[in-house]
C-alpha positions, 0 to 999 in steps of 0.5 A, a space after each residue: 517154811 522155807 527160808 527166802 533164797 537170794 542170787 549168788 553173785 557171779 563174780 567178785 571183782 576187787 577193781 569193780 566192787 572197790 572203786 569210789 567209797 565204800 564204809 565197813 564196820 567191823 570187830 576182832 574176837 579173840 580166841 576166847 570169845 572176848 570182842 578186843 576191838 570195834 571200827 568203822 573205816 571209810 574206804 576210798 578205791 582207785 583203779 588205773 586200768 593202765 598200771 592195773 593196779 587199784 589204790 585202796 585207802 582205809 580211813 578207820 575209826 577204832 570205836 574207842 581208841 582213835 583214827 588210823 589210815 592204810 593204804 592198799 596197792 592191789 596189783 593185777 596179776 591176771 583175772 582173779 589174781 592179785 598181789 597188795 601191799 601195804 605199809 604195814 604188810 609184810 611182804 606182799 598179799 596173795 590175793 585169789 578169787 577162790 569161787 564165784 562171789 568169793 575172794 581169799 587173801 593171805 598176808 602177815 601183817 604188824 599190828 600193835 600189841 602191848 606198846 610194840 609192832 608183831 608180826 602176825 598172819 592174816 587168812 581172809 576169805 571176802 563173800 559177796 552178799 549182793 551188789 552192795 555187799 560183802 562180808 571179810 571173815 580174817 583168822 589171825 595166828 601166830 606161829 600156827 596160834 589162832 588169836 582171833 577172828 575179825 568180821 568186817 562188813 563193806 557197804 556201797 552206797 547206794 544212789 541215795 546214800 552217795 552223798 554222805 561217803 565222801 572225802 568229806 564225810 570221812 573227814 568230818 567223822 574223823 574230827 
């Protein structure tokens, strides 16, 4: 029995698939199998087609921990190619659709650990599923050293969905 077969997505296009709110849920794995961290994040996306730049804010949720916010300024390059930054990014991302349907991302980031901020390095790959969505595999290393692996899941809301990811749904999830 064959298994059913789906579309490929034509394209992935950070500006189109990330513009208004987006909810992802997500997990880091280190490398020895054990799951460190669970969230949810509710994700907003601007895009000013004057500056071509697209404003991404992460609301998360650590399932266990407490609620963060980061903030994304993906700048386009040229079609497919982007650069990001953010607060806690060191330098900036290299962001390039790498196949239809499929983006990769390459950035240092500090994240906490033990009381302190470390730099590590991020290789993430974004595959779209389908029209609402995507998949974000990220391999986190340090000095060469895989630590881990985190699986974020991003959903678009659908018509009937649009009502509960909100500015003020993401507010009351927080509180």
């Amino acid at each position: 029995m064959n298994a059913p077969q789906t579309e490929t997505p034509k394209s992935l296009v950070l500006e189109s698939f990330f513009t208004g709110w987006t909810r992802a849920w997500g997990a880091f794995q280190d490398r020895f199998g054990t799951a460190r961290q669970r969230f949810r994040a509710d994700v907003h996306g601007a895009w000013d087609d004057a500056k071509q730049t697209l404003t991404l804010t992460e609301h998360f949720h650590d399932l266990g921990a407490g609620a963060d916010e980061r903030v994304w300024i993906v700048e386009k390059l040229a079609d497919g190619v982007y650069r990001g930054s953010a607060g806690d990014v060191v330098g900036t991302a290299d962001i390039r659709v790498a196949a239809p349907g499929t983006v990769h991302l390459v950035y240092r980031m500090r994240v906490p650990v033990g009381g302190q901020r470390v730099a590590v390095s991020f290789d993430d790959w974004m595959i779209r599923v389908d029209e609402r969505v995507l998949i974000n595999r990220a391999t986190v290393s340090k000095i060469g050293v895989r630590l881990g692996t985190a699986v974020t899941f991003f959903v678009r809301p659908g018509d009937e969905e649009s009502a509960t990811v909100t500015p003020q749904a993401a507010g009351a999830a927080s509180a």
